[in-house]
C-alpha positions in Angstrom: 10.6 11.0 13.5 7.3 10.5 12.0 5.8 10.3 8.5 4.2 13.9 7.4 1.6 13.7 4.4 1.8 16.1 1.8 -1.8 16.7 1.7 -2.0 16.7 -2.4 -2.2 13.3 -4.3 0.3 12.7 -6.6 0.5 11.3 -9.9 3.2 10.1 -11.8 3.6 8.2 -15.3 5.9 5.9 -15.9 7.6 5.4 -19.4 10.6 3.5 -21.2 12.8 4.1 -23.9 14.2 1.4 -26.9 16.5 0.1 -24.3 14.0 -0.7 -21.6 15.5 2.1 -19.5 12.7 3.8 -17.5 12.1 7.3 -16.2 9.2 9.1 -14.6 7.4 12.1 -14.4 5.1 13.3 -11.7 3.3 16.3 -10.7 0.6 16.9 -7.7 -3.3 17.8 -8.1 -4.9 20.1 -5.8 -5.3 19.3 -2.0 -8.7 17.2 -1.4 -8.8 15.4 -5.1 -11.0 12.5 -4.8 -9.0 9.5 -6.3 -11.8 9.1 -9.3 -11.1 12.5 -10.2 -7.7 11.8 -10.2 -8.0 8.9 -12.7 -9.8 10.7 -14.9 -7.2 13.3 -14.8 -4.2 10.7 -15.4 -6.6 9.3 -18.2 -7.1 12.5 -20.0 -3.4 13.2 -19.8 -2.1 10.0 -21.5 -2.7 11.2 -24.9 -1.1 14.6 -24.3 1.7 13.4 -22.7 2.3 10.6 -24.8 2.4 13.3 -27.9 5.4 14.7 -26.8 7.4 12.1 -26.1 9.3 9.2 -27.9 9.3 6.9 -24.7 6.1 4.2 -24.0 3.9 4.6 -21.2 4.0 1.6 -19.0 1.7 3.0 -16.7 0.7 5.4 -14.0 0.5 5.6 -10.3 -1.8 7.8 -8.1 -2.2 8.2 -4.2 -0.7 10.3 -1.4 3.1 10.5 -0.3 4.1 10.5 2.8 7.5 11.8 3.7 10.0 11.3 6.9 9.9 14.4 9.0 13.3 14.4 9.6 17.1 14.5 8.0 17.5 10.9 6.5 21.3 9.2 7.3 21.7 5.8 5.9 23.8 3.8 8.3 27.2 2.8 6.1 26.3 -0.8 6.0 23.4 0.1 3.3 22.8 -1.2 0.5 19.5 -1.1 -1.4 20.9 -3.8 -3.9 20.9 -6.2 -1.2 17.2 -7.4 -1.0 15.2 -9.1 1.6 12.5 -11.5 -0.8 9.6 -11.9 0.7 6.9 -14.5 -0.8 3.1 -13.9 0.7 0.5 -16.0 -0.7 -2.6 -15.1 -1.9 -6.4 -16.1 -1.0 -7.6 -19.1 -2.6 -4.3 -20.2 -3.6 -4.5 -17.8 -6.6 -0.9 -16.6 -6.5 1.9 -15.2 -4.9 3.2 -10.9 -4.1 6.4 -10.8 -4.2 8.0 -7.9 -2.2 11.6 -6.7 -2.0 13.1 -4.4 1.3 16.0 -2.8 -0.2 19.3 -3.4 2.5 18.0 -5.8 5.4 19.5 -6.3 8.1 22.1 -8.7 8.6 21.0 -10.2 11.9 17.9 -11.6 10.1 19.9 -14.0 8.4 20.5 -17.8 8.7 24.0 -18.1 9.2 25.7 -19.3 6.1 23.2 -18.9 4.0 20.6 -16.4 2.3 17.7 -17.9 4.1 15.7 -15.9 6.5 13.4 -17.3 8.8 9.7 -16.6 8.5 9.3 -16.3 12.2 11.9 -13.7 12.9 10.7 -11.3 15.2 11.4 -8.5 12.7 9.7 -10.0 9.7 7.1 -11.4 11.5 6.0 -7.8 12.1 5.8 -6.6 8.8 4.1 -9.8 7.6 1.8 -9.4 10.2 1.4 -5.5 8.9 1.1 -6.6 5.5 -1.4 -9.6 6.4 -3.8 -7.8 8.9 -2.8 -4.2 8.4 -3.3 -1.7 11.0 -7.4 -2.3 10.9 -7.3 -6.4 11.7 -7.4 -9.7 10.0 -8.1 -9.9 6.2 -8.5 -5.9 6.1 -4.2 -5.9 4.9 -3.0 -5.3 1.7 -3.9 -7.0 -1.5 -2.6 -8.1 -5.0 -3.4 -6.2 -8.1 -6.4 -7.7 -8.9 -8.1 -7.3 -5.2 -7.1 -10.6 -4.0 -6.2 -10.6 0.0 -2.3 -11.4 1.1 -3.2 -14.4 3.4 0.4 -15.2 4.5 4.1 -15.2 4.4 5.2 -18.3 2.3 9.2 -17.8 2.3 12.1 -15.5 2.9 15.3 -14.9 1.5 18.0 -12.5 0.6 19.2 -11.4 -2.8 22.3 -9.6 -3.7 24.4 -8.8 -6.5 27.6 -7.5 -4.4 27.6 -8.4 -0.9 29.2 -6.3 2.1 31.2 -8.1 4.5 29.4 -7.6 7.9 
């Protein structure tokens, strides 16, 4: 299995109703759009968009998709409303990203409890992907204003209806 791109950026808006209830909707621009261009097509289609709908815009997203190659099979212990919480801090003290894996795994769990420890082998790795990124130290991901993830600070699990293991 591998991750194919779909070549086309997409771009989707999101939007909410009187209740809060969101919804999307998303289309592709041509194969080889420069992101700018693609902002400046989101931008111009805000007003449009926003014409023919009763729903508020909370926002748009734009960027590539990537897409398993293969049939996906959740095992039957899923769950995506069990979350593994993941606290990174940021540089300079400046805040925190907070990050939620839909349907850990159970064996990175402290027993008894919904603590995970920081230096399991599997979130070590992804912290470290996160942190460094495939390209080394301090070239990983970053909050919304810039601002490079520097660590992992904690780890826990959230759920609002358990499976037994």
């Amino acid at each position: 299995m591998a991750l194919t791109n779909t070549l086309a950026p997409g771009l989707s808006f999101s939007l909410v109703d009187n209740n809060r209830q969101p919804s999307s909707i998303g289309l592709y621009l041509p194969v080889g759009t420069p992101l700018a261009d693609g902002a400046t097509f989101a931008t111009a289609t805000r007003g449009p968009l926003l014409a023919l709908t009763n729903a508020r815009l909370k926002g748009a997203n734009l960027g590539y998709t990537f897409a398993e190659d293969a049939p996906v099979v959740a095992p039957p212990e899923s769950e995506v409303e069990r979350k593994l919480v993941l606290v990174f801090e940021v540089e300079g003290g400046r805040g925190v990203v907070v990050q939620e894996v839909p349907s850990p795994v159970f064996s990175i769990e402290t027993a008894n409890t919904n603590e995970v420890d920081i230096a399991n082998a599997l979130v070590a790795a992804y912290a470290a992907q996160i942190v460094s990124g495939p390209i080394g130290i301090n070239n990983g991901a970053v909050n919304q204003y810039g601002l490079q993830i520097t660590a992992l600070r904690r780890a826990y699990v959230s759920h609002r209806h358990r499976k037994s293991r």
